[in-house]
LUMBA-470804 format. One record per residue (C-alpha): x, y, z; residue number from 1. Coordinates in steps of 0.05 Angstrom, whole numbers, plus 5000, padded with zeros to 4 digits. Layout:
residues N
X:X; Y:Y; Z:Z; k:NUM
...
//
This chain:
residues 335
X:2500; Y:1744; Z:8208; k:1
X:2517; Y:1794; Z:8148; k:2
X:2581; Y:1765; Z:8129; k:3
X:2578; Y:1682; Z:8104; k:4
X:2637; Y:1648; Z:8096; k:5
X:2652; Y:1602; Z:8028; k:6
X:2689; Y:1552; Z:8018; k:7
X:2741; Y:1566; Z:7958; k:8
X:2778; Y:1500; Z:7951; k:9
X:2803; Y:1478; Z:8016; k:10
X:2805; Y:1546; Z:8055; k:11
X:2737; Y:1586; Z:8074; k:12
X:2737; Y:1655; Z:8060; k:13
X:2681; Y:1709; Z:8092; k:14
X:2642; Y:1757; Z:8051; k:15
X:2594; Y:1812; Z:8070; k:16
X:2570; Y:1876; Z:8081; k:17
X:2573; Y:1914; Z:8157; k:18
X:2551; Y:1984; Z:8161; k:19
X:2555; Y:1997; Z:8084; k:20
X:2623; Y:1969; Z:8074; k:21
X:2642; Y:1916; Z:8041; k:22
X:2690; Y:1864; Z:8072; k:23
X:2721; Y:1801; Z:8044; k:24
X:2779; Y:1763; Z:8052; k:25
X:2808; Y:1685; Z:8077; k:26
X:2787; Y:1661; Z:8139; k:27
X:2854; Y:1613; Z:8134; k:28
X:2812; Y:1555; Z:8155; k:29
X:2790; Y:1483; Z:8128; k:30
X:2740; Y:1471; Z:8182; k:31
X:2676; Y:1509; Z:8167; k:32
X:2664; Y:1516; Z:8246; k:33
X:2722; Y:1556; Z:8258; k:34
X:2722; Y:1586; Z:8198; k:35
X:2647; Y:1615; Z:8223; k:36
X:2680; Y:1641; Z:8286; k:37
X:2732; Y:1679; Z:8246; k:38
X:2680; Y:1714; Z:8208; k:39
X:2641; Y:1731; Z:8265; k:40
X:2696; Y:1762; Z:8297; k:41
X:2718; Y:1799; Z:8230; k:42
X:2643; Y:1825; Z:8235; k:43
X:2642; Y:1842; Z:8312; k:44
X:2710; Y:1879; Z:8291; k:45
X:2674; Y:1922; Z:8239; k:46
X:2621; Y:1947; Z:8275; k:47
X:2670; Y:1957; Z:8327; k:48
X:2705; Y:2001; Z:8288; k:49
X:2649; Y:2029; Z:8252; k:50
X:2611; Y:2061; Z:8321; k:51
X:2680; Y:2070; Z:8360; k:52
X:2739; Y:2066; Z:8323; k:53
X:2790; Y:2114; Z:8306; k:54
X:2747; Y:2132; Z:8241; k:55
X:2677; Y:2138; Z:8287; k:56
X:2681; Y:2221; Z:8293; k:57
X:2706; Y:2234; Z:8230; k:58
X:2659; Y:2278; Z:8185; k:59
X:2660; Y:2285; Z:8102; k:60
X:2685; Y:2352; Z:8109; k:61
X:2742; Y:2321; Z:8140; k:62
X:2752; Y:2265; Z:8087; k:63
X:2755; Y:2311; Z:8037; k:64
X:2806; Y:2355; Z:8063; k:65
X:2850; Y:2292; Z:8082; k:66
X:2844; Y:2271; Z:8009; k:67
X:2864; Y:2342; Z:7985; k:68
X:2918; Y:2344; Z:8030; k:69
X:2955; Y:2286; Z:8000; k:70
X:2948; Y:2314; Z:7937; k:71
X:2898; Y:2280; Z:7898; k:72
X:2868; Y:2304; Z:7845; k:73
X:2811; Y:2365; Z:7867; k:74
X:2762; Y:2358; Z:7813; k:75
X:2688; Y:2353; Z:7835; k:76
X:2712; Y:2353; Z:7898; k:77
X:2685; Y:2423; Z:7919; k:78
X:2614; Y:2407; Z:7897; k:79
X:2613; Y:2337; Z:7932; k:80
X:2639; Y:2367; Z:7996; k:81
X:2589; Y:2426; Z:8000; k:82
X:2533; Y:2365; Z:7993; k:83
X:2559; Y:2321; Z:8046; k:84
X:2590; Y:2385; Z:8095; k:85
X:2602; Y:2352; Z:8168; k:86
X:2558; Y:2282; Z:8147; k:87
X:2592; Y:2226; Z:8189; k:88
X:2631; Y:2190; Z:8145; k:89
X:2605; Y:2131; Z:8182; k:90
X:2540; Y:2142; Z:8163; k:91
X:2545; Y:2140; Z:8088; k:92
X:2526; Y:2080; Z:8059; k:93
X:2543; Y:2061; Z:7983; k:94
X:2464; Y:2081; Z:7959; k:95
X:2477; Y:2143; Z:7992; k:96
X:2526; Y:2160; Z:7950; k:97
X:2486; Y:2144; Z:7890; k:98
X:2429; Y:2184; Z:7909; k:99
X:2476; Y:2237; Z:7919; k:100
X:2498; Y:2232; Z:7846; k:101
X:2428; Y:2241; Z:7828; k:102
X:2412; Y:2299; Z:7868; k:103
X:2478; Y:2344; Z:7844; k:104
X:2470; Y:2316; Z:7770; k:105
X:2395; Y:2319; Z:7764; k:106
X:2384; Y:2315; Z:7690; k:107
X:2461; Y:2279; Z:7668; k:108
X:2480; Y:2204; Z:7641; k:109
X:2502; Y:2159; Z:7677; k:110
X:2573; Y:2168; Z:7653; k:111
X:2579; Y:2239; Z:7687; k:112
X:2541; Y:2219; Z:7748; k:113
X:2588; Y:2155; Z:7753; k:114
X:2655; Y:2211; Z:7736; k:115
X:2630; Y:2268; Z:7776; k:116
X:2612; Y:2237; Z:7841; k:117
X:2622; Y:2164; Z:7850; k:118
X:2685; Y:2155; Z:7836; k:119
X:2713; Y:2217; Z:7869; k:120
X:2674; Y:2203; Z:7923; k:121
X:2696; Y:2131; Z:7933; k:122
X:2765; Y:2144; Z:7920; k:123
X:2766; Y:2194; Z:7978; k:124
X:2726; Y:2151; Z:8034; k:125
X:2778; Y:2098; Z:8011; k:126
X:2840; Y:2146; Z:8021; k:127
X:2801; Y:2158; Z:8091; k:128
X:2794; Y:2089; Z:8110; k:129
X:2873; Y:2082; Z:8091; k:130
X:2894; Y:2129; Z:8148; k:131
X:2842; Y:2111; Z:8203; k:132
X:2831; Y:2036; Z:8198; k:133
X:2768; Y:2035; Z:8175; k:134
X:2742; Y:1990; Z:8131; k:135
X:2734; Y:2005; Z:8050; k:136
X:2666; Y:2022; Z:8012; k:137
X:2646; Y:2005; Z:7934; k:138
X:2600; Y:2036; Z:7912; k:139
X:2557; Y:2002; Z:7850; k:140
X:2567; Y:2053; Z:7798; k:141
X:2511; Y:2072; Z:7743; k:142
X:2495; Y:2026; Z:7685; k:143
X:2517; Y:2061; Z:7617; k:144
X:2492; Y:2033; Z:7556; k:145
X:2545; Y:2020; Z:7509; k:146
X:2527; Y:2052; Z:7443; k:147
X:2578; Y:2046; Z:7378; k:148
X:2615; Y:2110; Z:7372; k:149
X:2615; Y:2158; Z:7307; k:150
X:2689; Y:2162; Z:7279; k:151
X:2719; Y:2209; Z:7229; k:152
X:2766; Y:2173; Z:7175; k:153
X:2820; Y:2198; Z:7131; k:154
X:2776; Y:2209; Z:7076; k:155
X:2730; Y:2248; Z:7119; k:156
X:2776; Y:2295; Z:7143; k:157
X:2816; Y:2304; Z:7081; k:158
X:2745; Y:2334; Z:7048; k:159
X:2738; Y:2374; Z:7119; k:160
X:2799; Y:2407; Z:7104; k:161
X:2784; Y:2429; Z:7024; k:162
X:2736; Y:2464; Z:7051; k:163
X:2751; Y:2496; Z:7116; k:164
X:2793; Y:2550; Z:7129; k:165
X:2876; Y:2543; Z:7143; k:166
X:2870; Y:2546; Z:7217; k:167
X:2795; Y:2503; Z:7220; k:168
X:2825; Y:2452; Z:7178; k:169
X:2896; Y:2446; Z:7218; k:170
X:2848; Y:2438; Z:7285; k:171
X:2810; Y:2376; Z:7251; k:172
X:2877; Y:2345; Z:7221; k:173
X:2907; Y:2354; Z:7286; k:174
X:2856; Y:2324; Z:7330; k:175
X:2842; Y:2262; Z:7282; k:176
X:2925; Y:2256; Z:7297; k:177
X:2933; Y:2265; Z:7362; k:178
X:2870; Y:2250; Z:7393; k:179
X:2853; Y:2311; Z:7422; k:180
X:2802; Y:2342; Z:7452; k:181
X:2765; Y:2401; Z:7426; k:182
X:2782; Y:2436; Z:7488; k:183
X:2845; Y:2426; Z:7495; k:184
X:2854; Y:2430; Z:7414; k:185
X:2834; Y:2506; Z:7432; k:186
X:2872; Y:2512; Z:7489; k:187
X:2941; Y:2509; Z:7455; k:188
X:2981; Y:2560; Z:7456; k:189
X:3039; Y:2573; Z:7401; k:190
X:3094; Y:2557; Z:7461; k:191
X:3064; Y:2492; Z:7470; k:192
X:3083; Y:2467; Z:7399; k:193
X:3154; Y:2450; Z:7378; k:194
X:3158; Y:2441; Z:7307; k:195
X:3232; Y:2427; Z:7306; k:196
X:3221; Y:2360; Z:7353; k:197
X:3152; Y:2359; Z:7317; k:198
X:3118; Y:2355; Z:7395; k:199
X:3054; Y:2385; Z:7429; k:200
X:3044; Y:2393; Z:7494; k:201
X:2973; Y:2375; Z:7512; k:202
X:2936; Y:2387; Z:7579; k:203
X:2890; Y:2342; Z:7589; k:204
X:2829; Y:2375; Z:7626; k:205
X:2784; Y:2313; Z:7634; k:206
X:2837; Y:2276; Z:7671; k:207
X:2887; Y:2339; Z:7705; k:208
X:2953; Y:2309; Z:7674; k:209
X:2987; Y:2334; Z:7610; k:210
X:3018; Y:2290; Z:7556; k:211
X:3060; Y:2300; Z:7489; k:212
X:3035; Y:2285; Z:7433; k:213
X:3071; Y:2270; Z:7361; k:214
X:3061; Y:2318; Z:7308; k:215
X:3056; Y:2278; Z:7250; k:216
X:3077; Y:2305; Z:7172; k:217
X:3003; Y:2318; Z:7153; k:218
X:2995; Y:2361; Z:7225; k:219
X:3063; Y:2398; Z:7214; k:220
X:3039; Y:2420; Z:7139; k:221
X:2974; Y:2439; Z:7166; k:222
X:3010; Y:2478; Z:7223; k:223
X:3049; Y:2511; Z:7174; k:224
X:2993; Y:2543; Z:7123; k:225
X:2959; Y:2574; Z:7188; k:226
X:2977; Y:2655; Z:7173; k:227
X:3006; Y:2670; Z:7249; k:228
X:3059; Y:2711; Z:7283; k:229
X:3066; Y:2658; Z:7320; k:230
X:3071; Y:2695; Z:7388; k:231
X:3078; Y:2646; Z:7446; k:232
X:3023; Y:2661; Z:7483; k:233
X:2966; Y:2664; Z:7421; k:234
X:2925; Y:2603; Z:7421; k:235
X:2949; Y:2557; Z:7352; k:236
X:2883; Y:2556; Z:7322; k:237
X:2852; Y:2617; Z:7327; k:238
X:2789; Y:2589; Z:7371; k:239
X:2779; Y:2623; Z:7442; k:240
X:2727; Y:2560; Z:7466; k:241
X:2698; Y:2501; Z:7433; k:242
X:2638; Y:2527; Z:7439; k:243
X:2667; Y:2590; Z:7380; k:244
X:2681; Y:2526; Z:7344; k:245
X:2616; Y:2497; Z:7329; k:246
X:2583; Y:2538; Z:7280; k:247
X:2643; Y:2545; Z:7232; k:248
X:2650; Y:2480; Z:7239; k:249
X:2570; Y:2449; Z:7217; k:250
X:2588; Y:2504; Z:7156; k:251
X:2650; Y:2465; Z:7125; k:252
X:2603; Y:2400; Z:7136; k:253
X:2555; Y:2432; Z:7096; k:254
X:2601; Y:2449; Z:7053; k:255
X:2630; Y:2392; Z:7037; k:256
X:2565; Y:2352; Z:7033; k:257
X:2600; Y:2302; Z:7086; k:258
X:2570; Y:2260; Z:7147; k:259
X:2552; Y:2312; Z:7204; k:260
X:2601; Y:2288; Z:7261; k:261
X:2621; Y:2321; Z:7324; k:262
X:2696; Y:2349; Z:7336; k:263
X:2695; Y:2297; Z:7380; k:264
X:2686; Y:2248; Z:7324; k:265
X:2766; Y:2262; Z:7316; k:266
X:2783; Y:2233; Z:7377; k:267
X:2736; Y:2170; Z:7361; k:268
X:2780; Y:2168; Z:7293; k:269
X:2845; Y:2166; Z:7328; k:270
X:2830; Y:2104; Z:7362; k:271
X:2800; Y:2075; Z:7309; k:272
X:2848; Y:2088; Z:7263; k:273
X:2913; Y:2057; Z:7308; k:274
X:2861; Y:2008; Z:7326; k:275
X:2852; Y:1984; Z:7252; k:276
X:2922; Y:1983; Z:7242; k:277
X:2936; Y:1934; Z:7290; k:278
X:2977; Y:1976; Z:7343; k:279
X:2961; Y:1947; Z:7412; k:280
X:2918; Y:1973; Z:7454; k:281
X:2979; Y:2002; Z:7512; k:282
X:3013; Y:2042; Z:7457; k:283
X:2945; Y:2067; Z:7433; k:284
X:2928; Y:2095; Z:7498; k:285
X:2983; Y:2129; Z:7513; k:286
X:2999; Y:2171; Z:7455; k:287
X:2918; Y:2180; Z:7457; k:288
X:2923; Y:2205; Z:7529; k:289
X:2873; Y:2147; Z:7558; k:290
X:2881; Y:2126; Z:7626; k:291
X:2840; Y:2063; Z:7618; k:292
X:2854; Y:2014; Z:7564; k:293
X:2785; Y:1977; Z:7583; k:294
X:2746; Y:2042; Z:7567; k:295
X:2797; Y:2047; Z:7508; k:296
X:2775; Y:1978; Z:7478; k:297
X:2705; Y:1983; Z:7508; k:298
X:2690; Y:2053; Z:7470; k:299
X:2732; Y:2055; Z:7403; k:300
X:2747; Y:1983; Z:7385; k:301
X:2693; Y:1977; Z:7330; k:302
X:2680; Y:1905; Z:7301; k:303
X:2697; Y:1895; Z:7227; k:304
X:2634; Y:1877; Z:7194; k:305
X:2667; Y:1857; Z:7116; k:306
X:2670; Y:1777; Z:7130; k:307
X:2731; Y:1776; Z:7078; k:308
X:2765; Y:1805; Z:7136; k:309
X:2761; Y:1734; Z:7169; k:310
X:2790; Y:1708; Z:7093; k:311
X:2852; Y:1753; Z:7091; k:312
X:2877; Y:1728; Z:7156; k:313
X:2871; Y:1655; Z:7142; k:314
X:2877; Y:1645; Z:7070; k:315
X:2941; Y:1659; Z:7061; k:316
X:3007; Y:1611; Z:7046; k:317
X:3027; Y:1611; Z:7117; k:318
X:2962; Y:1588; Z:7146; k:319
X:2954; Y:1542; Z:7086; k:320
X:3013; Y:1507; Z:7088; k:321
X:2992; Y:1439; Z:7125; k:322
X:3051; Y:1428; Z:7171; k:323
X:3050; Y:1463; Z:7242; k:324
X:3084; Y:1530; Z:7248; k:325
X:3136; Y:1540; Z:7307; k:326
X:3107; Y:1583; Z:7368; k:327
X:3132; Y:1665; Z:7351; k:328
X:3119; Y:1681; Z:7427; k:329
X:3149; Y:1651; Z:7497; k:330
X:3195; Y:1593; Z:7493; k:331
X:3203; Y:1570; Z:7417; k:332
X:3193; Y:1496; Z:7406; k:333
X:3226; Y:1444; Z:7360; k:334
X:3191; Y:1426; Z:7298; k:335
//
């Protein structure tokens, strides 16, 4: 049988695989005998459904369009689809899916292959199995080696912007501030920015949503000293693409005799920065514009390596003091 049953306290639960997808769940029983008949019935159910249930004839193609229809995001969609075409859906397994990622991203990371096809992909066999009864799928995504991001600082950008241009220096400032990406740094427009409620109006490309972000002081100054009619539709700094970006951008380095880091370095800073300063992870995010605060903490929460750090917390008077200190969260005790 591919689906066992476990015993998790009291109560055995099944767990297994059938056709490629995953099931799990409580058999509701304390004797392992009936609790085995449960499971094979869950698993005669499955393939039931799997070779003729409602979900049998239905192709990728047809997924897809179901996914679309509901209005879910259509990014990689179109190159996914065109792969699969009229596949039976109840024919793709989960390592089918990987090796798909692999054949339409040939030479990429496992980041992009794990962002480009497996999760749109599961998310939209998932929406499938919603509407037709069929069971879900997971599908393992690729390993990424966690590597300790470069980050801009303060100091950093402050020497960026001696030596760059108005308008090159603004676009620095203003992505270490807001988070930004270089692409959609370069994609604002004048009528996105409100200088009176000090707001920008950022579209996020990498995720399809769009956010506001706070113009702080340093921004608005920098904002200011860019020479600009300030016609609604020209783009803020000057910069058709990110790609127009990168060579004035290695000059100011040079320039400025500073570490060589990306534009995206900015966006590392951000994080770091409201990281450092001990604003939570949930407010970070959002005025960042992450939708995962385990990526969030995963990527940009860089260990302190100074051990005094460990001394400024702890050897202080209210640490030091020798008598217990009343609870500052949940119900306060009596001391």
């Amino acid at each position: 049988m591919s689906i066992k049953i476990i015993k998790r306290g009291k109560i055995w639960h099944y767990v297994g695989t059938v056709a490629g997808r995953r099931l799990r769940g409580s058999t509701g029983a304390t004797d392992k005998e009936i609790a085995k008949r449960i499971a094979a019935e869950k698993e005669a159910r499955a393939w039931s459904g799997h070779l003729d249930g409602p979900g049998a004839g239905l192709t990728m193609a047809q997924a897809f369009l179901a996914y679309l229809d509901a209005e879910k995001s259509p990014r990689f969609i179109d190159r996914i689809a065109d792969h699969w075409r009229n596949t039976p859906v109840a024919t793709v397994t989960a390592g089918a899916i990987r090796q798909s990622a692999i054949k339409l991203y040939p030479n990429a990371g496992p980041a992009t292959r794990n962002r480009h096809v497996i999760v749109p992909t599961q998310a939209a066999l998932n929406h499938a199995a919603a509407l037709y009864g069929m069971p879900s799928i997971k599908v393992p995504r690729f390993k990424i080696e966690t590597k300790e991001k470069l980050y801009v600082t303060g100091e950093w950008v402050n020497a960026f912007e001696d030596h760059a241009s108005p308008h090159l220096g603004a676009l620095c400032r203003f992505m270490f501030e807001t988070g930004a990406r270089i692409g959609e740094t370069t994609a604002l427009t004048w009528a996105d920015i409100d200088l009176d409620r000090r707001t920008a109006l950022i579209r996020q490309t990498k995720v399809s949503v769009e956010r506001t972000a706070r113009i702080t002081p340093r921004v608005l100054v920098a904002l200011a000293n860019i020479p600009s009619n300030r016609n609604p539709g020209d783009p803020v700094f000057q910069y058709a693409s990110r790609e127009s970006v990168r060579k004035s951008w290695d000059a100011v380095i040079a320039r400025a005799g500073i570490a060589k880091l990306s534009p995206h370095a900015c966006r590392h800073g951000f994080a770091t920065a409201m990281l450092r300063a001990g604003v939570d992870v949930k407010t970070v995010a959002k005025w960042g514009g992450w939708q995962d605060v385990r990526t969030l903490v995963e990527t940009y929460a860089h260990a302190i390596t100074d051990p005094s750090v460990v001394d400024a917390v702890f050897d202080t008077e209210l640490t030091q003091a020798g008598k217990p200190q009343p609870l500052t969260y949940g119900k306060k005790r009596e001391i």
